[in-house]
C-alpha positions in Angstrom: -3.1 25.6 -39.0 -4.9 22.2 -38.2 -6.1 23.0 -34.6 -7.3 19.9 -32.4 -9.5 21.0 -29.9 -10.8 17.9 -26.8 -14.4 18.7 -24.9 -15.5 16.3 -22.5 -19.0 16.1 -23.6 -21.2 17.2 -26.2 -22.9 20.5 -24.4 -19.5 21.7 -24.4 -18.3 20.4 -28.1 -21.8 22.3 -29.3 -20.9 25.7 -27.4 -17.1 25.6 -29.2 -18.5 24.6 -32.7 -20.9 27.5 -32.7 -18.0 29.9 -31.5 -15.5 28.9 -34.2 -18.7 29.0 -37.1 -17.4 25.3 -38.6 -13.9 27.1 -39.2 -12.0 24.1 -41.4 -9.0 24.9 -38.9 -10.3 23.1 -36.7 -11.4 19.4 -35.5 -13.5 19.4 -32.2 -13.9 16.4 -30.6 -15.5 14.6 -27.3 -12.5 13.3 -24.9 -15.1 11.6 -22.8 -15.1 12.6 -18.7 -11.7 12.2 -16.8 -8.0 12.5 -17.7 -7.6 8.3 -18.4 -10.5 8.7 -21.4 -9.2 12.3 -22.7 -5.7 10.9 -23.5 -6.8 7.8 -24.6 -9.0 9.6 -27.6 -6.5 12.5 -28.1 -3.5 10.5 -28.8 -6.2 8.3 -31.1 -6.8 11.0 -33.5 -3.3 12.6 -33.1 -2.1 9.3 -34.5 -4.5 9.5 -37.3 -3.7 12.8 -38.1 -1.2 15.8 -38.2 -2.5 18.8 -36.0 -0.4 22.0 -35.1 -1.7 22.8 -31.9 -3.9 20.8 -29.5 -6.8 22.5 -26.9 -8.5 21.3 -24.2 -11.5 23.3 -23.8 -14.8 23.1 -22.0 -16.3 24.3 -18.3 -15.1 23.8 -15.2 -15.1 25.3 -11.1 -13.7 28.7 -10.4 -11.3 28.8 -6.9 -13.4 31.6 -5.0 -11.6 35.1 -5.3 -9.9 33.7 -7.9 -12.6 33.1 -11.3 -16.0 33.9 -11.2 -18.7 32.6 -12.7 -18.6 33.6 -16.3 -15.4 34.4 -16.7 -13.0 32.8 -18.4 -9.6 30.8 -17.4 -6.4 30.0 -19.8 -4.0 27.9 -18.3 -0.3 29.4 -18.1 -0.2 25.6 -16.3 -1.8 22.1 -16.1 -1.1 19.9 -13.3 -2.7 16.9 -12.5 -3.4 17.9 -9.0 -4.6 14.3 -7.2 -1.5 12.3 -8.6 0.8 11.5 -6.0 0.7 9.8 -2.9 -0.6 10.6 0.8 2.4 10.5 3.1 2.0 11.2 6.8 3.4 14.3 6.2 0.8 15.5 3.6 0.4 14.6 -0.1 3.7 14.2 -2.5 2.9 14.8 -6.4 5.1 12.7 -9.0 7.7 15.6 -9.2 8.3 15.1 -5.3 8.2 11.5 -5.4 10.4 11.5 -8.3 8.1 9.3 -10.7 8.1 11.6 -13.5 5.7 14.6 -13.4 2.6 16.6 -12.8 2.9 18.8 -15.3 2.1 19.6 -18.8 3.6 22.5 -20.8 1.2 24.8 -22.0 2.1 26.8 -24.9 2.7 30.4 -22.7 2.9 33.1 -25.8 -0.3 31.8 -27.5 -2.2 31.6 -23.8 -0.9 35.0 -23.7 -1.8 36.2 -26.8 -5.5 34.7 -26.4 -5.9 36.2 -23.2 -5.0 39.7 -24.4 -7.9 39.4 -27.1 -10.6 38.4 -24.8 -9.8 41.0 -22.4 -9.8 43.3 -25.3 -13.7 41.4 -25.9 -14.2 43.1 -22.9 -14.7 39.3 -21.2 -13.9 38.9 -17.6 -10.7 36.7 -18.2 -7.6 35.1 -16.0 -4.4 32.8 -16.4 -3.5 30.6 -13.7 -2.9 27.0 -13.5 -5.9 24.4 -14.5 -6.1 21.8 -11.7 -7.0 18.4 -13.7 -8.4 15.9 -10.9 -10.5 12.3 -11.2 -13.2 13.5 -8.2 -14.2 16.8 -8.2 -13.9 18.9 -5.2 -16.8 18.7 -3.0 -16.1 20.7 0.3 -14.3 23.8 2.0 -11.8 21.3 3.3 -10.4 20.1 -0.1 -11.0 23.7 -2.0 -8.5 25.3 1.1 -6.2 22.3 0.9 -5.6 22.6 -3.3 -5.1 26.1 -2.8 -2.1 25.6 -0.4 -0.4 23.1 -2.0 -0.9 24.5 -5.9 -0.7 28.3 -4.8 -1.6 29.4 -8.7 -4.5 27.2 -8.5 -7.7 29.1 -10.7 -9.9 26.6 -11.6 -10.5 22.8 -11.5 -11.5 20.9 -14.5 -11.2 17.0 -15.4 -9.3 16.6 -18.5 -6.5 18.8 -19.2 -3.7 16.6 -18.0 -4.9 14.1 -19.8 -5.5 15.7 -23.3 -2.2 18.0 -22.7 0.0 14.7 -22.0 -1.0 13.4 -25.0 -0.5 16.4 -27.0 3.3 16.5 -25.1 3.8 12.9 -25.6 3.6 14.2 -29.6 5.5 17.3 -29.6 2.7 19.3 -30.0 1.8 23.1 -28.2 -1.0 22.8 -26.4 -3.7 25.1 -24.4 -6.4 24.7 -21.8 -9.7 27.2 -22.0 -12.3 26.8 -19.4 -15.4 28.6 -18.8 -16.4 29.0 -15.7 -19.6 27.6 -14.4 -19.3 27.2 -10.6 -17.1 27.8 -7.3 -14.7 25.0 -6.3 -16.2 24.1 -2.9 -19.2 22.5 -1.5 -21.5 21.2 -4.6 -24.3 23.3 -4.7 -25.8 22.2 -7.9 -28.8 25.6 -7.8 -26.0 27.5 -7.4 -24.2 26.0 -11.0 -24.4 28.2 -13.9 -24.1 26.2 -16.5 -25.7 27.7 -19.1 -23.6 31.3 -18.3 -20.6 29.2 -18.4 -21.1 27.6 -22.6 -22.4 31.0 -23.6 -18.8 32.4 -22.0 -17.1 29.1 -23.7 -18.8 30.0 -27.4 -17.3 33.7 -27.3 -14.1 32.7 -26.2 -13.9 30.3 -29.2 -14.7 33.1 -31.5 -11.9 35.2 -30.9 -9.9 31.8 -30.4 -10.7 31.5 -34.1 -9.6 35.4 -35.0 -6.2 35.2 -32.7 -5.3 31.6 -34.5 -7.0 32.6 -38.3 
């Protein structure tokens, strides 16, 4: 397989490179921050290139009760969850408004599959859906209000949609991986754990290389 895998920025690129040991399956590559610059420079090198299966993986916030810190999240879904409009009757997403879609297909068997293995890795490790947003959740308020609207919400990340919509836009399966380095909520930057959340992200790519090899 030729396996395209998108990380926002280099601290995250670094932790996936040292997982997957400079496997030749794989090209990893910084998307830059947001979902605009992630699709921009994944359908770049998908048009340069032929790739089986396309990844968006790097760190992101945890929903509280949902991912802890440390732990792992593969998306069973990706939804862009801020685009829409606000209505007075609360926010409508593209799918409501009838503009096209939220939504990017995640390939569900392989998520799956990869889960399975880093359980068996004895990781702590979750599906749910990926929330991909442009400002990242800062209080209570907003953490409460995603969780009502996107009841499979898990963790909230930057990219996904963007990388995942080009990968669709190609034909090609794709996944999201995030480790988890904080709690969606009020930004607490002394209570981030960075650091915990690459070490999680490099052992997750190592059996990502071992499921996929």
């Amino acid at each position: 397989m030729n396996i395209l895998v998108m990380a926002a920025v280099a601290l995250e690129r670094d932790a996936v490179l040292r997982g997957l040991h400079a496997s030749k399956d794989f090209n990893v590559a910084i998307a830059g921050v947001g979902a605009a610059a992630a699709a921009a420079q994944t359908a770049t090198l998908l048009a340069a290139a032929t790739y089986d299966l396309v990844i968006s993986a790097g760190i992101a916030g945890g929903f509280v009760g949902r991912a802890e810190v440390g732990s792992i999240v593969i998306a069973d879904a990706a939804i862009a969850a801020d685009l829409g409009a606000q209505t007075p009757d609360g926010f409508r997403s593209l799918d409501q408004l009838g503009f096209g879609s939220s939504q990017v297909p995640v390939d569900v068997g392989l998520a799956k599959r990869l889960a399975e293995a880093l359980r068996a890795a004895g990781g702590p490790v979750y599906t749910g859906t990926i929330l991909t947003v442009s400002t990242v959740t800062g209080t209570a308020e907003t953490a409460a209000e995603l969780v009502a609207r996107v009841p499979g919400a898990t963790a909230e990340a930057m990219e996904g949609y963007g990388v995942g919509m080009a990968a669709y836009q190609s034909g090609i399966p794709f996944l999201e991986i995030r480790a988890i380095s904080n709690a969606v909520g009020p930004r607490d930057r002394s209570a981030w754990r960075i650091e915990e959340a690459l070490h999680a992200l490099e052992a997750a790519s190592k059996t990502l290389r071992e499921v996929l090899q």
